[in-house]
C-alpha positions as CSV (number, residue, x, y, z in Angstrom):
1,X,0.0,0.0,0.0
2,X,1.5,3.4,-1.0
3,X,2.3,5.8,1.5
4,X,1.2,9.6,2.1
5,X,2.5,12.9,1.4
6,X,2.4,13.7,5.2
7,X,6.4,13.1,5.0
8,X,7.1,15.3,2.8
9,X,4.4,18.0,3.9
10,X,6.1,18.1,7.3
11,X,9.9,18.0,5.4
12,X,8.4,21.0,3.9
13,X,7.1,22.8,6.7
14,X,10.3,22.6,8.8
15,X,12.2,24.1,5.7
16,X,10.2,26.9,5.6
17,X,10.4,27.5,9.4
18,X,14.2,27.5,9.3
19,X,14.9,29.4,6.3
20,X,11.2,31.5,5.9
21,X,10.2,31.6,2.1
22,X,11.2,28.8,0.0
23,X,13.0,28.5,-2.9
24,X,11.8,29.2,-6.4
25,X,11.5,25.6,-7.8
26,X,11.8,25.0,-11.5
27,X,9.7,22.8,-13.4
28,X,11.1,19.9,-15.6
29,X,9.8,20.6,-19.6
30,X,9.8,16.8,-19.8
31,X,8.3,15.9,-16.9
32,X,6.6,18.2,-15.5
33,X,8.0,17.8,-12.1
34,X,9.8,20.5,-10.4
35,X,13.6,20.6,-10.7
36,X,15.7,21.0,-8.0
37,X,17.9,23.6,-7.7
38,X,20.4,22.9,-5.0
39,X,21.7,19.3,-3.7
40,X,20.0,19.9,-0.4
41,X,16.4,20.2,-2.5
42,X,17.4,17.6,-4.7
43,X,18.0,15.2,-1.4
44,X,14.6,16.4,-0.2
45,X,12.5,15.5,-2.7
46,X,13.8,11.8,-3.2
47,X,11.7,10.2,-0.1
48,X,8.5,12.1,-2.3
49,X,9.5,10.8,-5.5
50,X,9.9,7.3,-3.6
51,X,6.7,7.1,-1.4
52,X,4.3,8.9,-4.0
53,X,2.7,6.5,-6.8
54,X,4.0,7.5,-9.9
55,X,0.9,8.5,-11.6
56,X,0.5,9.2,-15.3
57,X,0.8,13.1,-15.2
58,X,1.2,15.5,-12.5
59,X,-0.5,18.5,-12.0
60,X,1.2,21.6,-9.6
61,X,-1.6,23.8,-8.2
62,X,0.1,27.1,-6.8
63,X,-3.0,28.1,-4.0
64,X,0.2,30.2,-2.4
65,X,2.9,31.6,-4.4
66,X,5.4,31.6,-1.0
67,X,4.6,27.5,-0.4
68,X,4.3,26.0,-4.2
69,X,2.8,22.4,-3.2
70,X,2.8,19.5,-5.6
71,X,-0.9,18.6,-6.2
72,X,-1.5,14.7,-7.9
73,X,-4.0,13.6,-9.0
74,X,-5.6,11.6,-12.2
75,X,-4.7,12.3,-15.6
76,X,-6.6,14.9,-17.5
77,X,-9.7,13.7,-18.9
78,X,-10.2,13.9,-22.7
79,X,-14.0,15.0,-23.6
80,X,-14.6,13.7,-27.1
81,X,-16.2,16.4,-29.6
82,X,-19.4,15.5,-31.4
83,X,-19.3,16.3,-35.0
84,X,-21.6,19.1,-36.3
85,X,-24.9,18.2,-37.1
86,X,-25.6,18.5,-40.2
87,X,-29.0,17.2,-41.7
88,X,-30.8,17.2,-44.4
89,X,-35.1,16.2,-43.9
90,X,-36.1,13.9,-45.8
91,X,-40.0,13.3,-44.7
92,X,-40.0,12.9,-41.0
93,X,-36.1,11.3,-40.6
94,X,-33.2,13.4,-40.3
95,X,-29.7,12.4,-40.7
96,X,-26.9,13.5,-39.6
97,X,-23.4,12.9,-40.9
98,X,-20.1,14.4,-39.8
99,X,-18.8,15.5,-43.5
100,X,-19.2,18.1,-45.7
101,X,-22.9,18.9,-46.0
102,X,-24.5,17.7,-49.5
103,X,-25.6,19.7,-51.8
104,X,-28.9,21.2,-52.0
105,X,-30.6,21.3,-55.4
106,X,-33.7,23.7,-55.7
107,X,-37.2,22.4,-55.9
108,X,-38.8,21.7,-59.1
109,X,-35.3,20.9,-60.6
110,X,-34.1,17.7,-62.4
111,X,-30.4,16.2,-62.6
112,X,-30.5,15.5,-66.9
113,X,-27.1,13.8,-67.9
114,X,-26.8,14.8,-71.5
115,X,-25.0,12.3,-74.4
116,X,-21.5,13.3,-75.2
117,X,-21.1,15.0,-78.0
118,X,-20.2,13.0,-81.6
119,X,-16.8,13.3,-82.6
120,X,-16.9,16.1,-85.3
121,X,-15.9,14.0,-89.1
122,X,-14.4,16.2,-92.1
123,X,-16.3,15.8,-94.9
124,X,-15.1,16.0,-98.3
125,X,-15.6,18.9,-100.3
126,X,-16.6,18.5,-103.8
127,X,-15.0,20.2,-106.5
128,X,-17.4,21.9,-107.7
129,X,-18.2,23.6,-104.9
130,X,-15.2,25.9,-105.0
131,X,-14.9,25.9,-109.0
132,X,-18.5,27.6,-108.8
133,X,-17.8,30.0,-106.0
134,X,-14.6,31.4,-108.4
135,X,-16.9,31.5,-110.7
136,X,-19.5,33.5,-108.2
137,X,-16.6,35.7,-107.2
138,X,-15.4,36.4,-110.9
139,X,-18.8,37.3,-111.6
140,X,-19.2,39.7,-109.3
141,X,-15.8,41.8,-109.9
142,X,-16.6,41.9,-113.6
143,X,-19.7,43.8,-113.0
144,X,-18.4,46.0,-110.5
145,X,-15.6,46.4,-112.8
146,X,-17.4,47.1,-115.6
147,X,-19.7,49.6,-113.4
148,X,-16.9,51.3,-112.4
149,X,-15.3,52.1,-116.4
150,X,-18.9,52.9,-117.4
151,X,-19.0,55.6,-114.5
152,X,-15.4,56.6,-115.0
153,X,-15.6,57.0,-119.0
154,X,-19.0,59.0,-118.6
155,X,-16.8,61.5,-116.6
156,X,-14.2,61.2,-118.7
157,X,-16.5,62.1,-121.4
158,X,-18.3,65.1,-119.7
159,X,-14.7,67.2,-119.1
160,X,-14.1,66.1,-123.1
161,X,-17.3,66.9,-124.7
162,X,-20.0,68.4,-121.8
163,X,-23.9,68.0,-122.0
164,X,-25.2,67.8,-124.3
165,X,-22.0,66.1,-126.4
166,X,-20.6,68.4,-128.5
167,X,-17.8,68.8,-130.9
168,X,-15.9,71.7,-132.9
169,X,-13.5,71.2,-135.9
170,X,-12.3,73.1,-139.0
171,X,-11.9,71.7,-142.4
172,X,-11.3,72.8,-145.4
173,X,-13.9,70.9,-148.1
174,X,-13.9,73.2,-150.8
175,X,-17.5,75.1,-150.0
176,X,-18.2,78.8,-150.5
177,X,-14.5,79.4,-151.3
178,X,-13.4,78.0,-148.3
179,X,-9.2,77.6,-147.8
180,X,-6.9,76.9,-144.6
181,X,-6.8,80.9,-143.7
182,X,-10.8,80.5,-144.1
183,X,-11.9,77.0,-143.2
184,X,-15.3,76.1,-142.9
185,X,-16.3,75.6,-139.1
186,X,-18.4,72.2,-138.6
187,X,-20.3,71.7,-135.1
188,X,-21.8,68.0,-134.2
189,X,-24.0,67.7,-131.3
190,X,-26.1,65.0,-130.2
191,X,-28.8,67.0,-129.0
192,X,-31.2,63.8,-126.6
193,X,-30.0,60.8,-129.1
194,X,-30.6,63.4,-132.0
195,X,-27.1,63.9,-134.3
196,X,-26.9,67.2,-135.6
197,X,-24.2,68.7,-137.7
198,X,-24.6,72.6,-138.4
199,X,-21.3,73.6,-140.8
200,X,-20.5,77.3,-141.4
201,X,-19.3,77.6,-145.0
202,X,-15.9,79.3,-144.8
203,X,-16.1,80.5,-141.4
204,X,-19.6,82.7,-142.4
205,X,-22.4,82.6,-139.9
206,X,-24.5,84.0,-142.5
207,X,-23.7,80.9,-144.9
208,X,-24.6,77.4,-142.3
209,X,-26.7,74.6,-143.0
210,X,-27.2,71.7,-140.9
211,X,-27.6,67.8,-141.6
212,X,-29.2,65.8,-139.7
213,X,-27.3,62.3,-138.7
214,X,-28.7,59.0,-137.2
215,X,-31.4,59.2,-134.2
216,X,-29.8,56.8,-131.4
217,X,-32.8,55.4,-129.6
218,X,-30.5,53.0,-127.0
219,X,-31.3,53.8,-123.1
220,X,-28.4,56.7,-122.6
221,X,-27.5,57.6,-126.1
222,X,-28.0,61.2,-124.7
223,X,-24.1,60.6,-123.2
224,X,-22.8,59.0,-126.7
225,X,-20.3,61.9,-127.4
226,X,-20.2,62.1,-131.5
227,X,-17.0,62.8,-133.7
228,X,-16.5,64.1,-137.0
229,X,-13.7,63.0,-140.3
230,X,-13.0,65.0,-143.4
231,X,-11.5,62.6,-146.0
232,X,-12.4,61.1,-149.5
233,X,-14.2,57.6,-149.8
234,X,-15.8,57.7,-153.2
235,X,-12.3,58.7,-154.9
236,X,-13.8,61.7,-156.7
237,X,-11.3,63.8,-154.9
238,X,-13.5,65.8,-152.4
239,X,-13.4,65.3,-149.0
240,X,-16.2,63.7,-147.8
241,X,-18.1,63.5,-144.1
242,X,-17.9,61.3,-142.0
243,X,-19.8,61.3,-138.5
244,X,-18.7,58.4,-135.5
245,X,-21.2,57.7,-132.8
246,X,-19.3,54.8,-130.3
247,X,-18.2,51.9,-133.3
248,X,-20.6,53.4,-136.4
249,X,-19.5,55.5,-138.8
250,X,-22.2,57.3,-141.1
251,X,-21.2,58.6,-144.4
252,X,-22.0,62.0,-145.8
253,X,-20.7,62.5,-149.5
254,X,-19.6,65.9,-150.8
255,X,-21.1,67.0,-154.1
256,X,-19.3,70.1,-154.4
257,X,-21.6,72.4,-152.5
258,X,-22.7,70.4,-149.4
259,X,-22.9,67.4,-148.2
260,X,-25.6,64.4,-148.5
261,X,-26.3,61.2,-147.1
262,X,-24.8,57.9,-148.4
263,X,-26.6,56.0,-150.8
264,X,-26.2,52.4,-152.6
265,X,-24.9,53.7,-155.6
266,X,-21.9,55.6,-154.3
267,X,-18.4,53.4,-154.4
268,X,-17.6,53.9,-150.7
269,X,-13.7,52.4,-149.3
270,X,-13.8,52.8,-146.0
């Protein structure tokens, strides 16, 4: 049967009658016991260390800071934490679990687990598919491009010859005396798809006639600027008339006097 602590209580009492307040004991990291600090308090504390039960831990209570008394006792007692409750109702159970708490999906809602998606396969493209989109896209330039020369040649044409399209030259074609210090002045003017020619007889206002040339009846003929050409195609040697609308060329023939239209008849070299 173990012994008490009244041994060492009354060891303890006499040593603080003789010498007052105790000394300071240090305490053991290991341990936990108090360390002794002189040979005389290490003797002392051999007959506790020898009639105490060694108990599991030891706990020092210090009710008085001048008397420091070594208080055993039962280990510490470990009080087991209950997990968080964490439930989830389910009717009129609940359960509780000590992990992570589950999701909650809203009301009304449905899990759907979709197919994976088919593994995309190239397809090979025929070849007429591109040929006819070059074909598309070479379609489509050559009418913007030929939009584009129509508009810039119509502007070309109206700092050349204005509206309506009109053109000036001097000839000399052997009417009313005419000669290169008095030429004949010759205007062509395409008057709404009408060609007229008004010539002025060696330069004299007083001595014009006109001619009328081809009616052009195409959709914008009114912007067809018209051109005139003094040289002789019958080989009678006079110079004879000619008018150019676009790729035509009309044929006046000089008689001497004036000029008159083209007929069957007439040897023409173009």
């Amino acid at each position: 049967m173990p012994r008490t602590d009244e041994p060492s209580q009354q060891k303890l009492r006499s040593k603080t009658s003789k010498g007052g307040d105790p000394a300071p004991l240090k305490f053991a990291e290991s341990s936990g016991r108090p360390a002794p600090q002189t040979d005389d308090a290490l003797a002392d504390d051999d007959f506790s260390i020898e009639d105490s039960p060694r108990t599991n831990t030891s706990v020092i209570r210090l009710d008085n800071p001048t008397s420091p008394q070594r208080i055993t006792g039962p280990g510490p007692q470990t009080t087991s934490i209950p997990p968080r409750r964490t439930g989830q109702a389910t009717g009129k159970a609940i359960t509780t679990t000590a992990s992570s708490p589950p999701i909650r999906q809203p009301r009304g809602t449905t899990t759907q687990q979709y197919p994976p998606p088919a593994p995309k396969t190239r397809r090979n493209v025929h070849w007429l598919l591109p040929l006819g989109l070059g074909m598309i896209v070479a379609i489509t330039l050559w009418a913007l491009g030929s939009a584009a020369l129509a508009w810039g040649s119509a502007r070309l044409d109206d700092i050349r010859y204005g509206y309506p399209r009109t053109f000036q030259t001097d000839a000399v074609v052997g009417h009313n005396n005419d000669s290169p210090a008095h030429p004949s002045h010759f205007i062509a003017v395409n008057l709404h798809g009408q060609i007229i020619v008004v010539e002025f007889m060696a330069g004299d206002p007083g001595k014009s006639i006109s001619y009328l040339g081809p009616d052009l009846v195409d959709t914008g003929s009114d912007l067809i600027p018209v051109s005139l050409e003094f040289r002789d195609v019958t080989r009678d040697g006079k110079p004879d008339m000619l008018i150019h609308v676009r790729d035509k060329v009309f044929v006046f023939v000089n008689d001497g006097t004036k000029f008159r239209q083209a007929t069957s008849s007439d040897n023409i070299h173009l």
